[in-house]
BAGULO-837150 format. One record per residue (C-alpha): residue in one letter; x, y, z. Coordinates in steps of 0.1 Angstrom, whole numbers, plus 5000, padded with zeros to 4 digits. Layout:
% residues N
- r_c1_c2_c3
- A_X_Y_Z
...
END
This chain:
% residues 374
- r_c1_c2_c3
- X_7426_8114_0290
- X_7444_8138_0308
- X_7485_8139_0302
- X_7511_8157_0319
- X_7516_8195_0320
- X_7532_8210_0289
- X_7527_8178_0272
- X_7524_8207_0242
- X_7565_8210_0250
- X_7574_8172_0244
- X_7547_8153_0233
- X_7556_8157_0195
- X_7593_8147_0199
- X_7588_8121_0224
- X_7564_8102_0196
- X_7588_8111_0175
- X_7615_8092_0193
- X_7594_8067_0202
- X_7586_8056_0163
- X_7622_8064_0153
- X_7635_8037_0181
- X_7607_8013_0171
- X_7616_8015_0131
- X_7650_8024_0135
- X_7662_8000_0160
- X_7693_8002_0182
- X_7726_7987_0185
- X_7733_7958_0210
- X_7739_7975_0241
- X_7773_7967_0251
- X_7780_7992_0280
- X_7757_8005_0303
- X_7772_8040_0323
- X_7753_8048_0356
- X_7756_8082_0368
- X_7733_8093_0400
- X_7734_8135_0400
- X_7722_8146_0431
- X_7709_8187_0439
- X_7723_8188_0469
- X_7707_8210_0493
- X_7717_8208_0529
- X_7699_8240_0538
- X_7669_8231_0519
- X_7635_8247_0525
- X_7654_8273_0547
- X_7669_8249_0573
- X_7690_8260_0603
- X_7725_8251_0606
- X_7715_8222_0629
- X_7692_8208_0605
- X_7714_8209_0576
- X_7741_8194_0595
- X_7720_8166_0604
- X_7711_8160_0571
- X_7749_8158_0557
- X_7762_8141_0583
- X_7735_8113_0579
- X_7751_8108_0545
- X_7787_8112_0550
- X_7773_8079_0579
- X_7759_8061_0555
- X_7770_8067_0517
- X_7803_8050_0523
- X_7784_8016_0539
- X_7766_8017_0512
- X_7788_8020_0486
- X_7812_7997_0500
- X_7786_7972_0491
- X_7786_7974_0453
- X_7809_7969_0422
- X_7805_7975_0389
- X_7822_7956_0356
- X_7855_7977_0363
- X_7858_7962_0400
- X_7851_7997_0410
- X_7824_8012_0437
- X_7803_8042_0426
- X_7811_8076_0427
- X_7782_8094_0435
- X_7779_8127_0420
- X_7769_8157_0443
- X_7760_8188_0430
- X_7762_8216_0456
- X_7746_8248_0455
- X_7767_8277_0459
- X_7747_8300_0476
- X_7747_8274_0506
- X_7781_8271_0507
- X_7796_8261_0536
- X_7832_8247_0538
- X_7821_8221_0567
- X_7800_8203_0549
- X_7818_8207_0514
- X_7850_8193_0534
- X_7826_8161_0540
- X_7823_8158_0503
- X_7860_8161_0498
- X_7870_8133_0520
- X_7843_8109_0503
- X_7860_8123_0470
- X_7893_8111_0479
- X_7882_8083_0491
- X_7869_8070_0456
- X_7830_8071_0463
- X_7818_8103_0456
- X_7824_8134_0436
- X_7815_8173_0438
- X_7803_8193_0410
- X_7780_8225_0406
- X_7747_8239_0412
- X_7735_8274_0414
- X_7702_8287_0422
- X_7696_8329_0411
- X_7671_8349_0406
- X_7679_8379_0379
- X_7715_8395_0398
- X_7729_8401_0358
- X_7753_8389_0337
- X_7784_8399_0360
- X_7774_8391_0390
- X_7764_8356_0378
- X_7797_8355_0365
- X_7817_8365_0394
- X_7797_8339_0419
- X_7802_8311_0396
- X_7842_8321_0392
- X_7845_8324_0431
- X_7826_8295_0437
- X_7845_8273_0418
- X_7880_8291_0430
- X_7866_8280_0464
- X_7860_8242_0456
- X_7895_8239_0443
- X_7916_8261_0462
- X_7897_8253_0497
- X_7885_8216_0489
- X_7907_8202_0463
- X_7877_8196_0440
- X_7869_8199_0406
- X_7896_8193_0377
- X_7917_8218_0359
- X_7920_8211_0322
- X_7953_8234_0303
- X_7949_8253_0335
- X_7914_8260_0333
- X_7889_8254_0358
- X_7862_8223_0344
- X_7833_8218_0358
- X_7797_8199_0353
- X_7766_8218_0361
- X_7728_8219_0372
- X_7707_8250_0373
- X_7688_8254_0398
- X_7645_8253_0395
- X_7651_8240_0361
- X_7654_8275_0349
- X_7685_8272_0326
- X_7692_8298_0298
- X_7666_8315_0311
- X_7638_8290_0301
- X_7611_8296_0324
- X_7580_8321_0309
- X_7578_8347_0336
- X_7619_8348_0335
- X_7623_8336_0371
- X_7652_8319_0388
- X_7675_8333_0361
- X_7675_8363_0335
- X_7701_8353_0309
- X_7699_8346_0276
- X_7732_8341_0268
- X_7737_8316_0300
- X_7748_8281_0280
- X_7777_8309_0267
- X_7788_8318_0298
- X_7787_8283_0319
- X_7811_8272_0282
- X_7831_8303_0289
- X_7836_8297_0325
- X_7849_8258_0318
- X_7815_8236_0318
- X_7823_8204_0299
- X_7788_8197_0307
- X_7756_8203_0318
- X_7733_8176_0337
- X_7697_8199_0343
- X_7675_8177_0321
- X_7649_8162_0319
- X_7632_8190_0343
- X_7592_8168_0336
- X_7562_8191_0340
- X_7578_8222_0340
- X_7575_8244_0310
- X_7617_8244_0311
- X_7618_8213_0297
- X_7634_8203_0267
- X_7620_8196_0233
- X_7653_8175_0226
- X_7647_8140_0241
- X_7671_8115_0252
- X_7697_8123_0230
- X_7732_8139_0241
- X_7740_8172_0221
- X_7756_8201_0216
- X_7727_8228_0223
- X_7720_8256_0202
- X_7740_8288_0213
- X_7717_8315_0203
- X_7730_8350_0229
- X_7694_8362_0225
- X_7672_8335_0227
- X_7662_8322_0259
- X_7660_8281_0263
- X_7684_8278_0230
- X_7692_8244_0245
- X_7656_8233_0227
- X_7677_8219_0200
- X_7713_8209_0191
- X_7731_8187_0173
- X_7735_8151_0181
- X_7766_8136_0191
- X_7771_8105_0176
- X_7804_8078_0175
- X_7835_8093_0156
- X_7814_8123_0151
- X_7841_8145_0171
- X_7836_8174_0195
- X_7817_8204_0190
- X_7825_8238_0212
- X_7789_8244_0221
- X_7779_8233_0258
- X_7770_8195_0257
- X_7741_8184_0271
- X_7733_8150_0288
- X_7701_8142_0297
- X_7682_8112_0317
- X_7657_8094_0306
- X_7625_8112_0296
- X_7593_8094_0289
- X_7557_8077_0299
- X_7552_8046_0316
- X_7519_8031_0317
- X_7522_7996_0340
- X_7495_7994_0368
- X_7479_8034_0362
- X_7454_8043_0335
- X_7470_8074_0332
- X_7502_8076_0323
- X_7531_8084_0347
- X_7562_8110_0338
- X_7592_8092_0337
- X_7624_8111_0347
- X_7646_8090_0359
- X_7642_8111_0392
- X_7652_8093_0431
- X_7627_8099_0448
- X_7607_8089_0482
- X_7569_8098_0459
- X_7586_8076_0428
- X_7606_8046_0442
- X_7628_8027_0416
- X_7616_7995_0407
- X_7626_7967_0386
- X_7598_7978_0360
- X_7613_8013_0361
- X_7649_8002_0354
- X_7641_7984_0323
- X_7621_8018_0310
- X_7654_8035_0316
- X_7675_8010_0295
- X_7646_8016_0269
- X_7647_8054_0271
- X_7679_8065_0279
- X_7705_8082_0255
- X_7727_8055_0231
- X_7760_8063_0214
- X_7763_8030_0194
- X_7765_8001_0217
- X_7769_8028_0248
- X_7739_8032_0272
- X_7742_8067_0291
- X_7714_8067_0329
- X_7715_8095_0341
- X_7696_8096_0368
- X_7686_8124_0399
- X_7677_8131_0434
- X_7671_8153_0461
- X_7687_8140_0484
- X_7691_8159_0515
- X_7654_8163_0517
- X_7644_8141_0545
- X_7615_8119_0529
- X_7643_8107_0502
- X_7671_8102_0521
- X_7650_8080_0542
- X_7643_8056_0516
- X_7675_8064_0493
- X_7703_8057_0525
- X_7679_8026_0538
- X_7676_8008_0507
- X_7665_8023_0472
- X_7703_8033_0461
- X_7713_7995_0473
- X_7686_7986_0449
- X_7692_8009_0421
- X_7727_8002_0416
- X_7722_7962_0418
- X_7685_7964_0396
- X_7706_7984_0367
- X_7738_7959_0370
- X_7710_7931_0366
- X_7689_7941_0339
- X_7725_7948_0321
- X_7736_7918_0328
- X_7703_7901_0312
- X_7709_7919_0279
- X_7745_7907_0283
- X_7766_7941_0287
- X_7789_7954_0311
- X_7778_7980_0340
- X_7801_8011_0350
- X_7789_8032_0383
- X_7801_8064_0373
- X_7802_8102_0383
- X_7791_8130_0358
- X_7829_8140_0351
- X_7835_8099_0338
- X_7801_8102_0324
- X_7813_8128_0305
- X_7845_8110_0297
- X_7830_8081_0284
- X_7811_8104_0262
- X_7841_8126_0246
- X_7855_8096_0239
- X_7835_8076_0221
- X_7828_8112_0200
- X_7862_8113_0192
- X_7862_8072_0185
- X_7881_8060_0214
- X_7876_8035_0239
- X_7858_8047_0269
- X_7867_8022_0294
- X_7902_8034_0288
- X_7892_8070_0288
- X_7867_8069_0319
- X_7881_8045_0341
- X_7917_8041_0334
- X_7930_8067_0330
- X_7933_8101_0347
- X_7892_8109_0348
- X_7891_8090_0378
- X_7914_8109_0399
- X_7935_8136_0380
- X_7927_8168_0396
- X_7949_8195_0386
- X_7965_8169_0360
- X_7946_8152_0327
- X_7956_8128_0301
- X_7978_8148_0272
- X_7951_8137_0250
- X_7923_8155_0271
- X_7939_8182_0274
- X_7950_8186_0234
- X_7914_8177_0225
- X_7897_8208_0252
- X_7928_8233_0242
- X_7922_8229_0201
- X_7883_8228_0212
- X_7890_8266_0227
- X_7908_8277_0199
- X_7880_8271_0174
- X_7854_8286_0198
- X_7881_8317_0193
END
């Protein structure tokens, strides 16, 4: 039987996981977050302005009917999470973001795609970029003054993690993004590709070895209570097989896509494989949405379906459902670390929509979090 490429990569773990789940067991889940992280790419495949335009304003049309439809535990509608590339910047279509960011249904965060370049200029398009989405756009968050940010590399190739050293060149990138203000990165699970993680759905701090390329291979855990840690945290989606109606197995990658529609049967092998922080569900989930066979079937019906097929499936194992953005993802996540409530933390408080302003508490807990990185 023939499995997926660079099944040498994950096959070991992902058993591993698998029999650890099985003997183990797992809390009750209680709480099940839903975040949707999109790579963005209006200008995909080398599109002309009108094409690009097309495609964004087909979304900015139809996100916020869509979205209007749904609500989650909280009363609240999603916030979808779009992660734009900087090198197709374009303050047009960011400025369609921002006004489905203020209106409470989406949120921007950032993806990069580069190809060697070097440690400073890396550094100095990330700084800009993210200069330009708050100064310009009012996005992003500022935590003790600093510029915070979630992140998705582009092609997969984070910390330099493909063989031939394409689409990146840095060893030392999971220290930089930290350095530069990323309270998280999204990337994983990349599938097939040989950049794919040998941690498995489990949300860690990776391992920050200057060096070593792909040092996000391994981590530590975070766990409930455990605390913070000042590496860059990593949260993954779901990574695993599914066998129902193929006698080969499929990848499962929680990706949105027009060749792997979601399906009832797929949700429920999310719930199974997704990261847990005690009773705390984390499905994380992706897309490319501006490509034109996904946003066919994503805008006509599969997000309607998605959202309402998680909520359902939560709702038979009897927990709540939260449609969330990477940044409240995220929030959920720091708090239960530092054993807090993470309705509170996510929802109610200033994750939602404090900008250049945070909770006192966020903010203590990122400033002593930089003075033990020093």
């Amino acid at each position: 039987m023939d499995l997926p490429r660079h099944a040498e990569i994950w096959l070991r773990p992902y058993c591993a996981d698998r029999i650890r789940r099985v003997a183990g067991g797992r809390p009750p889940v209680r709480r099940v977050w839903l975040s949707i992280t999109d790579h963005w790419e209006p200008f995909w495949r080398g599109a002309d302005f009108a094409t690009a335009s097309s495609r964004v304003r087909r979304w900015r049309e139809m996100w916020p009917r869509i979205a209007s439809q749904l609500k989650d535990s909280a009363g609240k509608t999603p916030k979808y999470s779009f992660f734009y590339p900087e090198e197709e910047y374009h303050p047009e279509f960011i400025s369609s973001l921002a006004e489905m960011t203020r209106e409470g249904i989406a949120d921007v965060e950032v993806h990069i795609h580069h190809d060697g370049g070097g440690r400073e200029e890396f550094i100095r398009r990330m700084a800009t970029y993210c200069r330009r989405l708050v100064e310009n756009h009012g996005l992003l968050r500022r935590i003790e003054g600093r510029i915070a940010f979630g992140f998705i590399h582009g092609n997969w190739a984070l910390n330099n993690s493909r063989p031939d050293g394409r689409w990146c060149g840095l060893n030392d990138e999971v220290a930089i993004l930290r350095d530069l203000g990323c309270y998280a990165d999204f990337t994983m699970p990349s599938g097939n590709s040989p950049t794919q993680a040998r941690t498995l759905n489990k949300i860690y701090w990776c391992r920050d070895d200057l060096h070593k390329p792909k040092s996000y291979d391994e981590g530590v855990a975070a766990s409930v209570g455990g605390g913070m840690m000042p590496q860059l945290l990593m949260i993954p989606g779901p990574f695993g097989l599914r066998w129902r109606g193929r006698f080969i197995p499929r990848m499962e990658t929680g990706e949105l896509a027009a060749y792997d529609r979601p399906t009832p049967h797929r949700v429920r092998r999310w719930f199974d494989l997704a990261p847990q922080l005690g009773g705390d569900l984390f499905v994380k989930l992706y897309s490319h949405g501006t490509q034109e066979a996904n946003s066919e079937v994503l805008l006509n019906q599969d997000l309607l379906n998605v959202y309402r097929w998680v909520a359902d499936e939560a709702a038979h194992v009897q927990a709540e459902t939260f449609f969330v953005s990477a940044w409240q993802m995220y929030g959920a996540v720091s708090a239960l670390c530092r054993g807090r409530d993470p309705v509170e933390t996510a929802i109610a408080s200033d994750w939602t929509s404090g900008r250049d302003k945070q909770s006192a508490e966020t903010s203590a807990v990122h400033h002593q979090l930089a003075k033990t990185d020093r």
